[in-house]
N, CA, C and O atoms as a printed pandas DataFrame, in Angstrom:
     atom_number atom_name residue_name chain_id  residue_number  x_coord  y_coord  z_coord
0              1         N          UNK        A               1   40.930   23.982  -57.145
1              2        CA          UNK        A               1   41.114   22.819  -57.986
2              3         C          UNK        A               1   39.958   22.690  -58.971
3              4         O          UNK        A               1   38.837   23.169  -58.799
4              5         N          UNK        A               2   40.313   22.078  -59.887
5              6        CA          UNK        A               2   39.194   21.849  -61.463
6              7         C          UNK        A               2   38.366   20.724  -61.122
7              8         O          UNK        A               2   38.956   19.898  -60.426
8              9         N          UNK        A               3   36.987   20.403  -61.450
9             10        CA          UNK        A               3   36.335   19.752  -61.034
10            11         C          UNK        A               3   37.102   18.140  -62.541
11            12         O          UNK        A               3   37.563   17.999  -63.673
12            13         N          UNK        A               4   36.677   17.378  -61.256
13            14        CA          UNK        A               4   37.249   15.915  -61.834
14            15         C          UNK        A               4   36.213   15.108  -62.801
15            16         O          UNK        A               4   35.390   14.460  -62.154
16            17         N          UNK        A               5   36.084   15.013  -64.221
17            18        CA          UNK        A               5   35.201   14.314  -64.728
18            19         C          UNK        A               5   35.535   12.556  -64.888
19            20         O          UNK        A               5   36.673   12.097  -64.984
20            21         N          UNK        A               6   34.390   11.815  -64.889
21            22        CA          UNK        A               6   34.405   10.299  -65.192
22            23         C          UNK        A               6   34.537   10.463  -66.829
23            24         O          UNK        A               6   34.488   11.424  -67.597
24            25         N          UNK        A               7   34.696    9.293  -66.950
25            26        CA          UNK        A               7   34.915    8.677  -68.793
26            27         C          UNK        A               7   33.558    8.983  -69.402
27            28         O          UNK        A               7   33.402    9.427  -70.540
28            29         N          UNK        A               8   32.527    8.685  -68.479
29            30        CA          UNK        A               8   30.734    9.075  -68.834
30            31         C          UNK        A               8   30.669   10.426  -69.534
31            32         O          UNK        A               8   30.657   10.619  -70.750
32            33         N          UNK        A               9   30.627   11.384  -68.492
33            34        CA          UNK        A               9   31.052   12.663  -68.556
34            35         C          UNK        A               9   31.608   13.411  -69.802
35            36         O          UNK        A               9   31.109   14.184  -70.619
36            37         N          UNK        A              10   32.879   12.852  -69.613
37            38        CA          UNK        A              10   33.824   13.119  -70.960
38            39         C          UNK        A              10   32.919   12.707  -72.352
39            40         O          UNK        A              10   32.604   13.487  -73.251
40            41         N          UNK        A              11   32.692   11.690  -72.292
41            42        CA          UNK        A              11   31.870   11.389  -73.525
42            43         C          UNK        A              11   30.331   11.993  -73.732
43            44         O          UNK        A              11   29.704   12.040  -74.790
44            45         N          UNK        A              12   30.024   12.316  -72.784
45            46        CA          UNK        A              12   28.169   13.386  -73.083
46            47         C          UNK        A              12   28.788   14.664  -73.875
47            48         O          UNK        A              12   28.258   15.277  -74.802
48            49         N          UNK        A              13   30.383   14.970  -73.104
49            50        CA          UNK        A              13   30.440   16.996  -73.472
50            51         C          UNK        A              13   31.229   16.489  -74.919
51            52         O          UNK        A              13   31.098   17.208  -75.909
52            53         N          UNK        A              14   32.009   15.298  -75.008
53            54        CA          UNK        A              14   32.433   14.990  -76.481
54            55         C          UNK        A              14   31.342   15.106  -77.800
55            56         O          UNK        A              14   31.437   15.769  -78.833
56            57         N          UNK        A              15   30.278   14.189  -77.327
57            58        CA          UNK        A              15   29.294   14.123  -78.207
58            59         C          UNK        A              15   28.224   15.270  -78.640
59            60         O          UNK        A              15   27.627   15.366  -79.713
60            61         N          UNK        A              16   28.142   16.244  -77.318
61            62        CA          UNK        A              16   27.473   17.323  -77.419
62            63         C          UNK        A              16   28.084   18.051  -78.229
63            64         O          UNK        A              16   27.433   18.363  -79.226
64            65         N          UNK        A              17   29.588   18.614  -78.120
65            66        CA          UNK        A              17   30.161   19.615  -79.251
66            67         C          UNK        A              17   30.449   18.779  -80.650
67            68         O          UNK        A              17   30.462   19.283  -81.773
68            69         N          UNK        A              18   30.636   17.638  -80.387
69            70        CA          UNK        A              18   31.193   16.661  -81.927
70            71         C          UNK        A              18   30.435   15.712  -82.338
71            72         O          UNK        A              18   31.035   14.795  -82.899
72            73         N          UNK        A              19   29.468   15.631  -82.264
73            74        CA          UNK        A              19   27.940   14.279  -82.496
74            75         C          UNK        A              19   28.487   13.641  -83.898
75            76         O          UNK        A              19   28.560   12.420  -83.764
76            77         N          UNK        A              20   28.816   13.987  -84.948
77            78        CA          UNK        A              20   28.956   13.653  -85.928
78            79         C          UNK        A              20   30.712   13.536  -86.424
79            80         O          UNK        A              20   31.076   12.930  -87.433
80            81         N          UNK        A              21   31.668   14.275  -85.441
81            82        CA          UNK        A              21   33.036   13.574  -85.796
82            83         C          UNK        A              21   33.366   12.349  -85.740
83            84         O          UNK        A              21   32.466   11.569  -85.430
84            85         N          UNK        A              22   34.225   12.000  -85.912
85            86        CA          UNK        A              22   35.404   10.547  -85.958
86            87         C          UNK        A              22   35.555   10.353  -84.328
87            88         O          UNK        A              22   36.558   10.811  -83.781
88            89         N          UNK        A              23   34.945    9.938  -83.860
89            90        CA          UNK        A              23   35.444    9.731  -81.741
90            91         C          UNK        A              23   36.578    8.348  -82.015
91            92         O          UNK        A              23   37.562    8.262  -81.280
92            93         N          UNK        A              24   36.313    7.183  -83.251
93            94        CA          UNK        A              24   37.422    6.248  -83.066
94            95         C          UNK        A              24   37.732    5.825  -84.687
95            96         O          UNK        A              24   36.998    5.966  -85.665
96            97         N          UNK        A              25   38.725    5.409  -84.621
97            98        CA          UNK        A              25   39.112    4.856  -85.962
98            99         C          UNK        A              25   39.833    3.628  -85.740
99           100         O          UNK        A              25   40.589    3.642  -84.769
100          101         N          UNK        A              26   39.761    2.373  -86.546
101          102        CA          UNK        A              26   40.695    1.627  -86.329
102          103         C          UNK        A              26   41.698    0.885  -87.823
103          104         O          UNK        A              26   41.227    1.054  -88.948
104          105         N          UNK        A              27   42.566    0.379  -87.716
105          106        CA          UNK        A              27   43.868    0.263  -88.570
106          107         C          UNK        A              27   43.124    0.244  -90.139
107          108         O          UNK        A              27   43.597    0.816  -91.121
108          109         N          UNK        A              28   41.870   -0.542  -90.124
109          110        CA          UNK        A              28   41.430   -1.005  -91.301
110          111         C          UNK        A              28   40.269    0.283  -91.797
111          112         O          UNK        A              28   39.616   -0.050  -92.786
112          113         N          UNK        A              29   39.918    1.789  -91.198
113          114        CA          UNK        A              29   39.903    2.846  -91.574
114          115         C          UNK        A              29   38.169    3.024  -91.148
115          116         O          UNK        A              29   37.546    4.084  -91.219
116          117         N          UNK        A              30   37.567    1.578  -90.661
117          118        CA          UNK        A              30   36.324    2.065  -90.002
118          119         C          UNK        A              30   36.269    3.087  -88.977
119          120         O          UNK        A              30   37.231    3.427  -88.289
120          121         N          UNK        A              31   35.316    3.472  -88.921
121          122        CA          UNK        A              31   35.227    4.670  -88.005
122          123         C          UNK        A              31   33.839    4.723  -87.093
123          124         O          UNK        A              31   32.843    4.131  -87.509
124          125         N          UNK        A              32   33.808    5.348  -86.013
125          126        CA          UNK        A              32   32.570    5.429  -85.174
126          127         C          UNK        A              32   32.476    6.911  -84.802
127          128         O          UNK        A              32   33.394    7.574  -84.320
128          129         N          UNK        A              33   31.336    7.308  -85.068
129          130        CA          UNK        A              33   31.431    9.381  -84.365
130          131         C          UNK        A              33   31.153    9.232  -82.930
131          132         O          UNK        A              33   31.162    8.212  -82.240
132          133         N          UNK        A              34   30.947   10.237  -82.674
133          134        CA          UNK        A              34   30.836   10.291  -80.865
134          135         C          UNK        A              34   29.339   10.407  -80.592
135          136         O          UNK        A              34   28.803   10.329  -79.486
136          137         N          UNK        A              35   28.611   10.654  -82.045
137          138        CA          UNK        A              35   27.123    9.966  -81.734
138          139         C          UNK        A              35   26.985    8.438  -81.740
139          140         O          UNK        A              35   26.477    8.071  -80.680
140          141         N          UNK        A              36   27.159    7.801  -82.260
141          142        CA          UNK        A              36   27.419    6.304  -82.526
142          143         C          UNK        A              36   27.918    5.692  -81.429
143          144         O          UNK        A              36   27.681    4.532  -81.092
144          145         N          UNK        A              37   28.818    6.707  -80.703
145          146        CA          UNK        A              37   29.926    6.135  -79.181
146          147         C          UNK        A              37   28.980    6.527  -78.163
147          148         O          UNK        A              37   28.798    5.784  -77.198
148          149         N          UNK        A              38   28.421    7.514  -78.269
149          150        CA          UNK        A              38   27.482    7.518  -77.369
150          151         C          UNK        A              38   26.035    6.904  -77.284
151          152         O          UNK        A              38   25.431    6.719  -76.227
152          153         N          UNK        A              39   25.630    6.654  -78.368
153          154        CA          UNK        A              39   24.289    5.930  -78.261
154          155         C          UNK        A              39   24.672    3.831  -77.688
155          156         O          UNK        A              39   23.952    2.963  -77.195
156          157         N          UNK        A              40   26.488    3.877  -78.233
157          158        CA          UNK        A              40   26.605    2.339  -77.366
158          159         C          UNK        A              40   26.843    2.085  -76.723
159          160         O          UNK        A              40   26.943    0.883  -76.479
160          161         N          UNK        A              41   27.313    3.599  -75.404
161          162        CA          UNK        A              41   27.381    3.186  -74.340
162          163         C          UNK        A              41   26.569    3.491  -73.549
163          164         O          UNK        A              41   26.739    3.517  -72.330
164          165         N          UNK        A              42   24.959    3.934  -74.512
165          166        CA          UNK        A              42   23.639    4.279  -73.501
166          167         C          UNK        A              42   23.380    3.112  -73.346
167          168         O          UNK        A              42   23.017    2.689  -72.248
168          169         N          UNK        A              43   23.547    2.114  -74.717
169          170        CA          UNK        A              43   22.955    0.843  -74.732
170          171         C          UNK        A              43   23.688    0.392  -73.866
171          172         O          UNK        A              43   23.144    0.525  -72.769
172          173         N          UNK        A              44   24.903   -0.200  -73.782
173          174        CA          UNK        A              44   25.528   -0.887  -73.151
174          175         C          UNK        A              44   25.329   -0.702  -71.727
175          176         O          UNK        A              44   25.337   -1.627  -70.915
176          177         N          UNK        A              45   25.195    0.223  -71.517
177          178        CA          UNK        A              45   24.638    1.014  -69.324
178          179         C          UNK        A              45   23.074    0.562  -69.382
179          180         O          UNK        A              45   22.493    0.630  -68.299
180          181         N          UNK        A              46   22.413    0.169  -70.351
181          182        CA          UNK        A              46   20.892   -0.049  -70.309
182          183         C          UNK        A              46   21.055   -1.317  -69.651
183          184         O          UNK        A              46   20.797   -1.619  -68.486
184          185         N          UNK        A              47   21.666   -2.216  -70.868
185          186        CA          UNK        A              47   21.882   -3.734  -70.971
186          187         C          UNK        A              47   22.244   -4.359  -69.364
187          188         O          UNK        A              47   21.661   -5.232  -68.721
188          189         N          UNK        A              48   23.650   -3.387  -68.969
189          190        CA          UNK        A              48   24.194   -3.746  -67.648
190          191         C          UNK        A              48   23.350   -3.529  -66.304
191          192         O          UNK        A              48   23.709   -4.079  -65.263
192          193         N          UNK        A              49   22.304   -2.773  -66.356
193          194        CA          UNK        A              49   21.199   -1.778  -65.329
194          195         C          UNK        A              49   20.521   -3.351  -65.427
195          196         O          UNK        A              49   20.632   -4.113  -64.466
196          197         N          UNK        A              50   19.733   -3.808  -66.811
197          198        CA          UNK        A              50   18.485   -4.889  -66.736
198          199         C          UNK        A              50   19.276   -6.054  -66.072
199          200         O          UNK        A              50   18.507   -7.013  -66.001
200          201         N          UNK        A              51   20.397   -6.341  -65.599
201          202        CA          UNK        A              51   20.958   -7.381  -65.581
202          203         C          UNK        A              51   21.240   -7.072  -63.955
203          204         O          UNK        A              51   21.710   -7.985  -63.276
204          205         N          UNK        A              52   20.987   -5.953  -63.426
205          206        CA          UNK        A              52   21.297   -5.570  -61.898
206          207         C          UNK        A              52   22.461   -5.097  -61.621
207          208         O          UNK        A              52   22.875   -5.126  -60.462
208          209         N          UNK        A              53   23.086   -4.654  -62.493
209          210        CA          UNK        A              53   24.414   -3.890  -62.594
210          211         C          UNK        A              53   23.961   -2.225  -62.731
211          212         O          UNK        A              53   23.153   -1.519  -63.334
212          213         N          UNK        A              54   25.065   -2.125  -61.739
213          214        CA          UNK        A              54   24.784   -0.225  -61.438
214          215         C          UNK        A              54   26.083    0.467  -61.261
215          216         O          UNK        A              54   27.109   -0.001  -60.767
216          217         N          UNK        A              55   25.831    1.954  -61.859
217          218        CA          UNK        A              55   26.807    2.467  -61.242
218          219         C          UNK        A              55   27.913    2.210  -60.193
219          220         O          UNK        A              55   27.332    2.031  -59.124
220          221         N          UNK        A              56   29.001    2.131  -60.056
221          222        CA          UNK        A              56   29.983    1.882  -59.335
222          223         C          UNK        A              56   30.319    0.416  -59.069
223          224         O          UNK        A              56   31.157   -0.024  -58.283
224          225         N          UNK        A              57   29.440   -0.300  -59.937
225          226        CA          UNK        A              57   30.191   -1.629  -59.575
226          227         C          UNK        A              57   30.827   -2.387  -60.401
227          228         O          UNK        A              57   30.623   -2.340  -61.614
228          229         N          UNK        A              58   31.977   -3.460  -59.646
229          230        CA          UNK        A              58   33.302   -3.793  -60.528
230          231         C          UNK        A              58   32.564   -4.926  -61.572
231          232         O          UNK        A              58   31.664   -5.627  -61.110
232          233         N          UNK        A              59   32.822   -5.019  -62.453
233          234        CA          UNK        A              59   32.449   -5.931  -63.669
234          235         C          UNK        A              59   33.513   -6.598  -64.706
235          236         O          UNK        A              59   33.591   -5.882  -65.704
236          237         N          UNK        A              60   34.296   -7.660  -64.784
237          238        CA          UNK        A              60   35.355   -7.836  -66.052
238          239         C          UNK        A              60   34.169   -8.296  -67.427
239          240         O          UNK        A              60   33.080   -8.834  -67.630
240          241         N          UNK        A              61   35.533   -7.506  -68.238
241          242        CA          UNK        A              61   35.221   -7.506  -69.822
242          243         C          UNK        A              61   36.189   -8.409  -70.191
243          244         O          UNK        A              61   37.394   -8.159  -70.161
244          245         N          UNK        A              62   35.556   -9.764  -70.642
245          246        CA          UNK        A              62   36.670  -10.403  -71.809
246          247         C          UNK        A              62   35.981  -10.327  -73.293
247          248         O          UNK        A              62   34.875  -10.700  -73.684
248          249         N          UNK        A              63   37.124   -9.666  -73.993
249          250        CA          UNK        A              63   36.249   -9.250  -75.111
250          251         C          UNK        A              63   37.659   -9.085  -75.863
251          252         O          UNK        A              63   38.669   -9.051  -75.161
252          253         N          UNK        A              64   37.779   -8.976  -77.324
253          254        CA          UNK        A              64   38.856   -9.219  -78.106
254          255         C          UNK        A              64   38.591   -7.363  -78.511
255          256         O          UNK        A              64   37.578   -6.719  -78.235
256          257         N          UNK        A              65   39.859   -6.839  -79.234
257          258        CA          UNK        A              65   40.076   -5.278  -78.972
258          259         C          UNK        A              65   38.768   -5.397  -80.186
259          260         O          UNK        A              65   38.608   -6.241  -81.067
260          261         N          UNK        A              66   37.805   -3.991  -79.763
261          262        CA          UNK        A              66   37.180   -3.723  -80.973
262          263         C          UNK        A              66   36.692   -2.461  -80.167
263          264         O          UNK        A              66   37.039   -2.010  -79.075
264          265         N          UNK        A              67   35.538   -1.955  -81.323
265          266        CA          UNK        A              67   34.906   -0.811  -80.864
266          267         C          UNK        A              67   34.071   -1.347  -79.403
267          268         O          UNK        A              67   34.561   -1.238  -78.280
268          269         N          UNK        A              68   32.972   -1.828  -79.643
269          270        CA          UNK        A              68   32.203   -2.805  -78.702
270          271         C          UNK        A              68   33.059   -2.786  -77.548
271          272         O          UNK        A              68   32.447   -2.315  -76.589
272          273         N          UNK        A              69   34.122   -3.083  -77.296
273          274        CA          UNK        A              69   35.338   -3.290  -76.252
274          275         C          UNK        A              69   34.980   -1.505  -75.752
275          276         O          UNK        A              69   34.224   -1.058  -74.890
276          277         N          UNK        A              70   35.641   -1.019  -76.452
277          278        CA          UNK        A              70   35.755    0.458  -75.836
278          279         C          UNK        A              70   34.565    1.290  -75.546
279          280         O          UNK        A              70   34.645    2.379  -74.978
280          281         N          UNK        A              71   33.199    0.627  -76.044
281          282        CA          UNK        A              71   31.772    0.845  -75.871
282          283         C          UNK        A              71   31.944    0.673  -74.067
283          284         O          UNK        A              71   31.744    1.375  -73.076
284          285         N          UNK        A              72   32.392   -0.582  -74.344
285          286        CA          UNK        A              72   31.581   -0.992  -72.265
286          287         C          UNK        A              72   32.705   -0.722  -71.281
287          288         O          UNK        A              72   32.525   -0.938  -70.083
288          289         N          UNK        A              73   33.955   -0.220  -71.782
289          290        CA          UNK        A              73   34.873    0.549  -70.572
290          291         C          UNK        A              73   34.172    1.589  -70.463
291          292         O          UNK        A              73   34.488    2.465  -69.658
């Protein structure tokens, strides 16, 4: 069997081969690369760590759809 990656994961080997592509776009044609996606969800895992939040634990997001949104899933 193939080893199973997290969403984390996926996004380090995204950003490593594509740092500077398009990782999101939305209707109105802004865009974020997968450097940009990855430096907000270093921040965003920083932010959640100082606050006593860690790895594996459950947390809700109410947050209206945006990039930011798809930063902290």
């Amino acid at each position: 069997m193939g080893q199973y990656l997290n969403i984390g994961q996926l996004i380090l080997n995204a950003a490593a081969g594509y740092d500077r592509k398009t990782a999101l776009e939305d209707v109105h044609g802004q865009k974020l690369s997968y450097e940009q996606l990855l430096s907000g969800v270093n921040t965003a895992s920083a932010l959640l760590e100082k606050e006593g939040i860690s790895g594996g634990a459950r947390v809700g997001i109410l947050a209206p759809k945006s990039f930011s949104y798809v930063v902290f899933i």
